[in-house]
C-alpha beads as a LAMMPS data file, in Angstrom:
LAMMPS data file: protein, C-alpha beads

325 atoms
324 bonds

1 atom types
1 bond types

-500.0 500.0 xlo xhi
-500.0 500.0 ylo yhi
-500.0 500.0 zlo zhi

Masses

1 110.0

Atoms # bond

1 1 1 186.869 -206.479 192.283
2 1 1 186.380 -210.364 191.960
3 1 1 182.891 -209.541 190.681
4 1 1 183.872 -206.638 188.063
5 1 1 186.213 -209.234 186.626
6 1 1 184.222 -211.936 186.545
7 1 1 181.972 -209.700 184.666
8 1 1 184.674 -208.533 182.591
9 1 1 185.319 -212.129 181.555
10 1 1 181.940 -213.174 180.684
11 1 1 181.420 -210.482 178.583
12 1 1 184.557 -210.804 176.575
13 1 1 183.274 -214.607 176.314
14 1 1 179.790 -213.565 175.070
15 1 1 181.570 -211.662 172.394
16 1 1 183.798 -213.586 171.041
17 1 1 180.880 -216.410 171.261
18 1 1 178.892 -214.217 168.705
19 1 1 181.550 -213.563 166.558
20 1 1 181.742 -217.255 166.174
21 1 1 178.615 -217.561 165.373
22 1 1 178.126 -214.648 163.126
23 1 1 181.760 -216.049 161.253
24 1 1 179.743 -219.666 160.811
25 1 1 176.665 -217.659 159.750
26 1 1 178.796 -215.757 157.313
27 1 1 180.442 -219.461 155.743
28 1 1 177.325 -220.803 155.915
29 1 1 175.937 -218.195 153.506
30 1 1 178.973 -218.411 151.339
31 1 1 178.885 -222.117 151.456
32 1 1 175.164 -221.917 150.413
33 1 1 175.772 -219.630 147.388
34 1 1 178.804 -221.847 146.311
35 1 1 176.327 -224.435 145.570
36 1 1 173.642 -222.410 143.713
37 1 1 172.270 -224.731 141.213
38 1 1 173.961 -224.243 138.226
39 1 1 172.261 -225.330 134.510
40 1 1 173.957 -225.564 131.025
41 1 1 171.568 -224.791 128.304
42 1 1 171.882 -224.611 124.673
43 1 1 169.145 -222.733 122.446
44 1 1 167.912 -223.679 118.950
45 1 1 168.973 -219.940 118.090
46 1 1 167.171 -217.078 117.720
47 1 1 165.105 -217.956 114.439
48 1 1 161.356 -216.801 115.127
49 1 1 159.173 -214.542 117.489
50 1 1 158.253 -218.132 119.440
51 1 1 162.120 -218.930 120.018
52 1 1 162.771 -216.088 121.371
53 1 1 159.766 -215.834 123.889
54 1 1 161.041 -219.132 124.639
55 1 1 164.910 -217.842 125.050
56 1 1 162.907 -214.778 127.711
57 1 1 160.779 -217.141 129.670
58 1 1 164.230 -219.878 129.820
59 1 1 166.124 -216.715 131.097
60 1 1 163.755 -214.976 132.949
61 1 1 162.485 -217.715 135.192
62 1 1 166.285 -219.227 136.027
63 1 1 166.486 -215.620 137.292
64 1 1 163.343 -216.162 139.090
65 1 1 164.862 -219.225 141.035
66 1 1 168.395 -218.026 141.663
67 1 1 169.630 -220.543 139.251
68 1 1 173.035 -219.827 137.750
69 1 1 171.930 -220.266 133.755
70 1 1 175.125 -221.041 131.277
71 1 1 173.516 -219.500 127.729
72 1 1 174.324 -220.858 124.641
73 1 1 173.113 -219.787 121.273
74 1 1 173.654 -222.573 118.874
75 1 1 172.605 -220.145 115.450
76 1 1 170.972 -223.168 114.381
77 1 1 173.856 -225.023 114.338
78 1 1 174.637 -228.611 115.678
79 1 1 178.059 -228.174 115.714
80 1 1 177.364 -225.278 117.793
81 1 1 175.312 -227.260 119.915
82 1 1 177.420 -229.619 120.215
83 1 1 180.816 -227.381 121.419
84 1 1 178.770 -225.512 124.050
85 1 1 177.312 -229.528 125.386
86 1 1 181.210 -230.334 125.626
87 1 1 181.803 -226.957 127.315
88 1 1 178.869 -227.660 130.207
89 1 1 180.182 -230.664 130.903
90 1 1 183.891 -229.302 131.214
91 1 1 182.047 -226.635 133.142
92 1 1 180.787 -229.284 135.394
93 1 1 177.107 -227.730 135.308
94 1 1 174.775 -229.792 137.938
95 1 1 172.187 -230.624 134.829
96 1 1 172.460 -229.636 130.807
97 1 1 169.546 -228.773 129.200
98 1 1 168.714 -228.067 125.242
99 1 1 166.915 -227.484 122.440
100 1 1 168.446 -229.965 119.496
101 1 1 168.514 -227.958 116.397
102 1 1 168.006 -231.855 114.672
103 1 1 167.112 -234.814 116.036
104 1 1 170.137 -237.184 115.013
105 1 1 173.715 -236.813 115.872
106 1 1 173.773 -235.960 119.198
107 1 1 174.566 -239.803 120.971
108 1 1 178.061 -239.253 121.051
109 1 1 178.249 -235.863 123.276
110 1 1 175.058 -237.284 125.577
111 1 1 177.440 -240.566 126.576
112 1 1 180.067 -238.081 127.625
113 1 1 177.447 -236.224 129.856
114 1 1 176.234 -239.583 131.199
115 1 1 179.965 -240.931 131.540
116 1 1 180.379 -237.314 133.450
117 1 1 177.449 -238.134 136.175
118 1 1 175.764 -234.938 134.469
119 1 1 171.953 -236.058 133.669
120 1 1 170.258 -233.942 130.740
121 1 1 166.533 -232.474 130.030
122 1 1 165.484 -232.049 126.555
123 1 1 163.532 -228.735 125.765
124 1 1 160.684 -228.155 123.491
125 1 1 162.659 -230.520 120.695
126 1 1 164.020 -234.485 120.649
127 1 1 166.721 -236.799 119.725
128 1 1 166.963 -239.727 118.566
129 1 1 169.220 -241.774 120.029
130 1 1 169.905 -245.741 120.609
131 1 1 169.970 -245.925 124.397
132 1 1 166.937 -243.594 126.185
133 1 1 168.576 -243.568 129.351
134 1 1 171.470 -240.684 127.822
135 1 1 168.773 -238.545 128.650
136 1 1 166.167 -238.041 132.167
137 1 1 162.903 -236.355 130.550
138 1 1 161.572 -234.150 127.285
139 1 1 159.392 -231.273 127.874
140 1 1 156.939 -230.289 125.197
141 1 1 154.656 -230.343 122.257
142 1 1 152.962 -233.065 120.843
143 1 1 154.408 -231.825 116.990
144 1 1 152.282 -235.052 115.114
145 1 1 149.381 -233.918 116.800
146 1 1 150.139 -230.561 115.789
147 1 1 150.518 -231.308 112.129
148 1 1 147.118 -233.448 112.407
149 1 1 145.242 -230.482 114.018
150 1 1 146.738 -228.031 111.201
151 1 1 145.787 -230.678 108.491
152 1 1 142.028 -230.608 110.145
153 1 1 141.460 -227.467 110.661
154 1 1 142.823 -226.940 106.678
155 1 1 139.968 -229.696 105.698
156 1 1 137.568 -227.785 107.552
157 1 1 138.402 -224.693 105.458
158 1 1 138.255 -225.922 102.107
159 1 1 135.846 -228.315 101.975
160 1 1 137.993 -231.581 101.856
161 1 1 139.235 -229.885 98.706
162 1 1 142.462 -228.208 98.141
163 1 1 146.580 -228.024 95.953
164 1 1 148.567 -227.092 99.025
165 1 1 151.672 -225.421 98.956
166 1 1 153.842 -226.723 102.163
167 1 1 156.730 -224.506 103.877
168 1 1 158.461 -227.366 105.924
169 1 1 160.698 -226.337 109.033
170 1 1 164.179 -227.047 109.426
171 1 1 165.587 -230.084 107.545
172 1 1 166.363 -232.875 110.200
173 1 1 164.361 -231.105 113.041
174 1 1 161.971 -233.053 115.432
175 1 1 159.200 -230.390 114.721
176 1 1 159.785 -230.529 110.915
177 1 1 159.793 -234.534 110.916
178 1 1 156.628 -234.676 113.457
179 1 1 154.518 -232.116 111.973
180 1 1 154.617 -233.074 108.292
181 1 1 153.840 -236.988 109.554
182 1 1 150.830 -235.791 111.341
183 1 1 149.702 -233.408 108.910
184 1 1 149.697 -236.126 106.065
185 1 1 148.356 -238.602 108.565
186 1 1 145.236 -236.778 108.135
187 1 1 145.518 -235.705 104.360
188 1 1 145.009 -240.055 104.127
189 1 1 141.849 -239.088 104.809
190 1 1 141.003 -236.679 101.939
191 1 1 141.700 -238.199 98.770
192 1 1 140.971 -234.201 96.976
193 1 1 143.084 -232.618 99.527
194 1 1 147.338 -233.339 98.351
195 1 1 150.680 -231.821 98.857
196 1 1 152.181 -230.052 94.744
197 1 1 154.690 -228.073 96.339
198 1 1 157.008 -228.440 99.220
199 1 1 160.203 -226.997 100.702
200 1 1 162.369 -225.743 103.384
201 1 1 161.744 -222.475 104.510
202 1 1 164.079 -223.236 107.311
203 1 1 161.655 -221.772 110.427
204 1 1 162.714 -218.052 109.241
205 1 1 160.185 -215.339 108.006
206 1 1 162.633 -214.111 105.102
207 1 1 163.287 -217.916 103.495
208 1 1 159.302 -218.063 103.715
209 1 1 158.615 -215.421 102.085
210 1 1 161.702 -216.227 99.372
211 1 1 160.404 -219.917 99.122
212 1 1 156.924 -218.735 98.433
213 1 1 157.958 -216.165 96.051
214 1 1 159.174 -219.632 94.161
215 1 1 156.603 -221.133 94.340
216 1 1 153.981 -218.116 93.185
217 1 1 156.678 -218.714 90.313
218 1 1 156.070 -221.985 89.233
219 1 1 153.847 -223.401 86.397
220 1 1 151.396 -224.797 88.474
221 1 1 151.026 -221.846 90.697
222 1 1 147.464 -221.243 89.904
223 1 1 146.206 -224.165 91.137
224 1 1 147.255 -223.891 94.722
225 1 1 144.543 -222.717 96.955
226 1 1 146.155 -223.904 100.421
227 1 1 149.197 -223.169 102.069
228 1 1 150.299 -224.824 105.405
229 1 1 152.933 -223.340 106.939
230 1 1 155.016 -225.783 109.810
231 1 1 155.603 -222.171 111.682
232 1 1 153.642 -218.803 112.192
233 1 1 157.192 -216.697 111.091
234 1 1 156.858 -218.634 107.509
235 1 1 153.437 -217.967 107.244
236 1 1 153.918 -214.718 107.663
237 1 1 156.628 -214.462 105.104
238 1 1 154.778 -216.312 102.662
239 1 1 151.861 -213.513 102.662
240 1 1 154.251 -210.861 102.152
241 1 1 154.754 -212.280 98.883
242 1 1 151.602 -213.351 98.244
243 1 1 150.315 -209.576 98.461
244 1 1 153.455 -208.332 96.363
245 1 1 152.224 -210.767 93.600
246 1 1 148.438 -209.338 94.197
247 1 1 147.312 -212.295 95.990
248 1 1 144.893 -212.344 98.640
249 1 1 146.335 -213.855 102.036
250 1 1 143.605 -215.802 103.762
251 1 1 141.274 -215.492 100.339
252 1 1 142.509 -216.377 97.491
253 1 1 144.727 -218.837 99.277
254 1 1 143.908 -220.808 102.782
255 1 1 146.284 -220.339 105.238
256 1 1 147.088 -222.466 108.445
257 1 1 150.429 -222.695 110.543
258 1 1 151.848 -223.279 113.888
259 1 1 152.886 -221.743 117.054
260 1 1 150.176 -219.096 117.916
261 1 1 152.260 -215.747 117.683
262 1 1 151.020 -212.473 118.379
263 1 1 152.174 -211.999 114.465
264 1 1 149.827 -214.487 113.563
265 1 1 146.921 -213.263 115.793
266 1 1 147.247 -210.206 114.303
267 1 1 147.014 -211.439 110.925
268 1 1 144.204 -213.405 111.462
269 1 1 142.457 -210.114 113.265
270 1 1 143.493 -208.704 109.651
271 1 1 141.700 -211.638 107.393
272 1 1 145.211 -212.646 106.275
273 1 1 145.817 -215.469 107.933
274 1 1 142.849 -218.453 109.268
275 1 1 144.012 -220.731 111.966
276 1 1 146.988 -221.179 113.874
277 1 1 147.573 -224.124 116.011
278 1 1 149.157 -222.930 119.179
279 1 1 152.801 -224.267 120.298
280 1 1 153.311 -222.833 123.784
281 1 1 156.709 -221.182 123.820
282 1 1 156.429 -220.176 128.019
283 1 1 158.513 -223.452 129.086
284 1 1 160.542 -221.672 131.585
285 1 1 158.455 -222.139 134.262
286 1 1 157.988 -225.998 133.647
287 1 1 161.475 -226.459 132.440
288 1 1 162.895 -225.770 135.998
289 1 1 161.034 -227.608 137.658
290 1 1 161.849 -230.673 136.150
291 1 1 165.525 -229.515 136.542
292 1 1 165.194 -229.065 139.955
293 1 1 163.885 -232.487 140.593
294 1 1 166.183 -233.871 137.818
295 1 1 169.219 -232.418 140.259
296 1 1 167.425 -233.889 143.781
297 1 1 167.607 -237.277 142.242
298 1 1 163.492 -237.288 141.893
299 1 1 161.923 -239.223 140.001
300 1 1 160.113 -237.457 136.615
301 1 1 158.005 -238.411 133.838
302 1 1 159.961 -239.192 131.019
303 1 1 157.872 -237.642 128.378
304 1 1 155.908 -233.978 129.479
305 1 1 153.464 -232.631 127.150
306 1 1 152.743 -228.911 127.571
307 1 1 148.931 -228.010 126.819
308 1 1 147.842 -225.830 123.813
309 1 1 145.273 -224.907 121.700
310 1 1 143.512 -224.120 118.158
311 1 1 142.663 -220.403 117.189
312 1 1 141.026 -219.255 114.133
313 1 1 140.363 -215.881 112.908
314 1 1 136.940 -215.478 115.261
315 1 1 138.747 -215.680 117.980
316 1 1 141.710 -213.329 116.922
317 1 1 140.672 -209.864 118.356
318 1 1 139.513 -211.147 122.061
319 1 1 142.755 -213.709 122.112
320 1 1 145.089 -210.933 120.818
321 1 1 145.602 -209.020 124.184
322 1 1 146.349 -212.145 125.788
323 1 1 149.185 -212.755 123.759
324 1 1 152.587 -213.159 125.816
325 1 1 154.660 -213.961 122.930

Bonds

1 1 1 2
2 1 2 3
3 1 3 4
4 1 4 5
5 1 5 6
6 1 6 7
7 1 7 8
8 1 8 9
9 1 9 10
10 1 10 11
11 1 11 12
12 1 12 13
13 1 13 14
14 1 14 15
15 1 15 16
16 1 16 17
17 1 17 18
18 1 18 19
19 1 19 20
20 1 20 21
21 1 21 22
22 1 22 23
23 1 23 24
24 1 24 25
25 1 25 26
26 1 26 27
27 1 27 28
28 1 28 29
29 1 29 30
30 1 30 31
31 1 31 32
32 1 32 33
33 1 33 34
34 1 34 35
35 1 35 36
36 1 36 37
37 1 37 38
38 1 38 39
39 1 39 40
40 1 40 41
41 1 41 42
42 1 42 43
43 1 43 44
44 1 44 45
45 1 45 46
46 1 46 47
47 1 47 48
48 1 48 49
49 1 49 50
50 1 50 51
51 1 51 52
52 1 52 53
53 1 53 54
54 1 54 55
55 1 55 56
56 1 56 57
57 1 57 58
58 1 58 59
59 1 59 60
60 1 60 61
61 1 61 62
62 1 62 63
63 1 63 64
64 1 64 65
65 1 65 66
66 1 66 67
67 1 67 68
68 1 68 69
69 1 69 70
70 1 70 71
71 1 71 72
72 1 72 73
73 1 73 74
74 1 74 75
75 1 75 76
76 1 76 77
77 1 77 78
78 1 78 79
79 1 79 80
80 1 80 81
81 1 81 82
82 1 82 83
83 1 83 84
84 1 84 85
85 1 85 86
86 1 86 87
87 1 87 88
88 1 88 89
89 1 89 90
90 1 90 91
91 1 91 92
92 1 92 93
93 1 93 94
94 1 94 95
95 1 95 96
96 1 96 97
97 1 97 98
98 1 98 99
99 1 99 100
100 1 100 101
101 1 101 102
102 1 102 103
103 1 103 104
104 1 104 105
105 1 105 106
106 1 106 107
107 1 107 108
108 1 108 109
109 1 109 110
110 1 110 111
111 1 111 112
112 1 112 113
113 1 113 114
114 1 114 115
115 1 115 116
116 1 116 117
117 1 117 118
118 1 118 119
119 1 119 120
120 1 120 121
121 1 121 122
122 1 122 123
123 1 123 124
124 1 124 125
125 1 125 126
126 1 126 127
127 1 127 128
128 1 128 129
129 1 129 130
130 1 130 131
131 1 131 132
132 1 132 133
133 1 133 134
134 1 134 135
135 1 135 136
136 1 136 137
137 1 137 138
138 1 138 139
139 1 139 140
140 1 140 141
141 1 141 142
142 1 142 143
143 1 143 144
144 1 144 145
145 1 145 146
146 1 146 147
147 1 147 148
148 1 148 149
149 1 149 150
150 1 150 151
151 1 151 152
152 1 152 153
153 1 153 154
154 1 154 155
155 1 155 156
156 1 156 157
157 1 157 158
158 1 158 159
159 1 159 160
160 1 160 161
161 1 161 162
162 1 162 163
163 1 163 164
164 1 164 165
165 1 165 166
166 1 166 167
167 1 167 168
168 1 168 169
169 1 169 170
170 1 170 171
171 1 171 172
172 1 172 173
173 1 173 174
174 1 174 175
175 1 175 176
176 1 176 177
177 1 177 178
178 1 178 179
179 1 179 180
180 1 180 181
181 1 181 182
182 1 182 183
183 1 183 184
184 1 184 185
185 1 185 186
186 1 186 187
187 1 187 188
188 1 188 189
189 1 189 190
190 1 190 191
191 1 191 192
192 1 192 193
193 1 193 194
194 1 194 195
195 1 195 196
196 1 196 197
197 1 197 198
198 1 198 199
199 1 199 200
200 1 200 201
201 1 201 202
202 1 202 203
203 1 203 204
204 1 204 205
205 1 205 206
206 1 206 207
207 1 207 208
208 1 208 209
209 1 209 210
210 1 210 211
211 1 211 212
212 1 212 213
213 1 213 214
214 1 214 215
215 1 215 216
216 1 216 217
217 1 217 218
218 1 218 219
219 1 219 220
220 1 220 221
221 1 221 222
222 1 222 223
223 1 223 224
224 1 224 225
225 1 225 226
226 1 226 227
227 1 227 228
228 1 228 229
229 1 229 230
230 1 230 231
231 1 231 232
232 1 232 233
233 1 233 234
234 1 234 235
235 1 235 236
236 1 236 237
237 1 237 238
238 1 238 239
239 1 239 240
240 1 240 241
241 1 241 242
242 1 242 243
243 1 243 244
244 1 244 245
245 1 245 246
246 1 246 247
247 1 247 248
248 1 248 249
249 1 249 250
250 1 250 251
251 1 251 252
252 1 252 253
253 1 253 254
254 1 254 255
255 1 255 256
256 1 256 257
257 1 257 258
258 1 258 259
259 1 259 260
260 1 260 261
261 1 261 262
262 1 262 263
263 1 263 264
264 1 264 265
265 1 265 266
266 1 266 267
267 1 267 268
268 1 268 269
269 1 269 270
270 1 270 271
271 1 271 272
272 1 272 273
273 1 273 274
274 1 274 275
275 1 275 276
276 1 276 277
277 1 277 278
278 1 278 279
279 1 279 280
280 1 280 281
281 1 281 282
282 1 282 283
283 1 283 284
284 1 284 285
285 1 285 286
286 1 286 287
287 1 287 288
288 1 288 289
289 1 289 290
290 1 290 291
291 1 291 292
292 1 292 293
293 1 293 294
294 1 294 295
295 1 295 296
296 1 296 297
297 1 297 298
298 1 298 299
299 1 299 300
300 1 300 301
301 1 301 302
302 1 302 303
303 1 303 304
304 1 304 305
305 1 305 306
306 1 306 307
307 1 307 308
308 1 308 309
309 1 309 310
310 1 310 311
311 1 311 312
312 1 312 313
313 1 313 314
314 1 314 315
315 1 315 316
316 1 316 317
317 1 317 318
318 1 318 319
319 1 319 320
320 1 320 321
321 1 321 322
322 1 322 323
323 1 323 324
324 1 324 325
């Protein structure tokens, strides 16, 4: 009998030993989901096929990681921007990441993240602020050397000689600013090659095709023979009007832009369109791991350049299929 309950015992201990353990197992498992990392970011908007493969691969690779993503679509507004900043850090997000729809204005909401202990990664865009240290890293393009690529490759297609018609991004934007500088960097160059006609098309394939309806409009309309476009989505606007006035895309009139959409691939494959210089949308991947280290307390570079390239209408058909975006 002294046995039996002796054996009773220790098996009433072994149980409630393992329920122990399984209860700790089970808090432990809450306790680790209760501090999943957890990332404010704020999008440009939804403006052009390359900002939204760059909202997918964002979304897609926080997914990926487990990461809880707060999603904010500014609609290329800074105000907007700005509200949804204030709400991540009244969220008390672990890091805040954006997009700055322009590069000014933003100081004053970035010393309330630092006063907060919250550190912040730019995306794909900068600021411009007084005191660097409001924010850890920026990840992506080189935009002068963008504009200076676009401004070569242009030289390259007309000889050194051309009128060009400009469709500049968004007023205010890094990309906007950065491209133009680097694309009349280069035009210093060419003393036949100059800038008649210039304006806003706002990143958007409808205000490019409205702003070069304008200028097909103009008195001077004849003599442009070069357009450059700061995005692929303008570009691609512009030629729709260009073949509703009986223009000839690509022909009649030389056509670079930016980005490296599958639009623009395919309108190069179509003679309508001759070089794009590529902007790699696909930050996702390289966005979170800076984030990750940003959150660890690592140290990371303060400036990351993604890698990209030049495409002209050669190369369309056999780069086409490759197109993620």
């Amino acid at each position: 009998m002294k046995i039996s309950s002796v054996y009773r015992t220790s098996i009433a201990l072994l149980a409630f030993t393992t329920a122990c353990v399984f209860t700790q197992l089970q808090a432990l498992a809450a306790d680790t989901g209760q501090k999943k990392l957890v990332v404010g970011f704020s999008q440009v908007g939804a403006e052009s096929g390359w900002r939204t493969a760059n909202t997918e691969s964002i979304k897609s690779e926080a997914q990926k990681r487990g990461i809880d993503l707060r999603f904010s679509d500014a609609q290329q507004k800074q105000e907007n921007q700005i509200k949804a900043i204030r709400s991540f850090i009244a969220q008390g997000v672990d890091v805040i990441a954006f997009s700055p729809v322009v590069e000014t204005g933003f100081e004053p909401v970035l010393q309330e993240a630092k006063k907060a202990g919250i550190p912040v990664v730019l995306s794909d865009r900068a600021v411009k602020v007084s005191d660097p240290s409001l924010y850890v890293t920026f990840l992506g393009s080189d935009f002068v050397e963008e504009g200076r690529r676009a401004a070569n490759a242009l030289a390259k297609l007309t000889g050194g000689k051309a009128n060009i018609a400009e469709l500049v991004g968004t007023v205010g934007s890094a990309p906007a600013i950065d491209r133009k500088k680097g694309f009349e960097e280069v035009l210093a160059k060419y003393p036949d090659m100059k800038i008649i006609m210039s304006q806003s098309g706002d990143f958007t394939r409808a205000k490019g095709k409205e702003v070069m309806e304008a200028f097909l409009k103009a008195p001077n309309a004849k003599e442009i023979n070069a357009l450059f476009a700061h995005n692929d989505d303008m570009a691609l606007g512009a030629i729709q009007a260009m073949e509703e006035a009986g223009i000839k895309p690509g022909q009649d009139i030389k056509i670079v832009s930016i980005d490296g959409v599958r639009g623009a691939f395919e309108a190069m494959k179509d003679g309508k369109l001759n070089v794009t210089v590529e902007c790699n949308p696909l930050l996702g991947p390289q966005l979170f791991d800076l984030v990750e280290k940003v959150a660890n307390k690592e140290e990371v570079p303060k400036r990351v350049v993604s890698q990209e390239g030049v495409y002209d209408e050669a190369q369309a058909a056999a780069e086409l299929p490759k197109r993620q975006y």
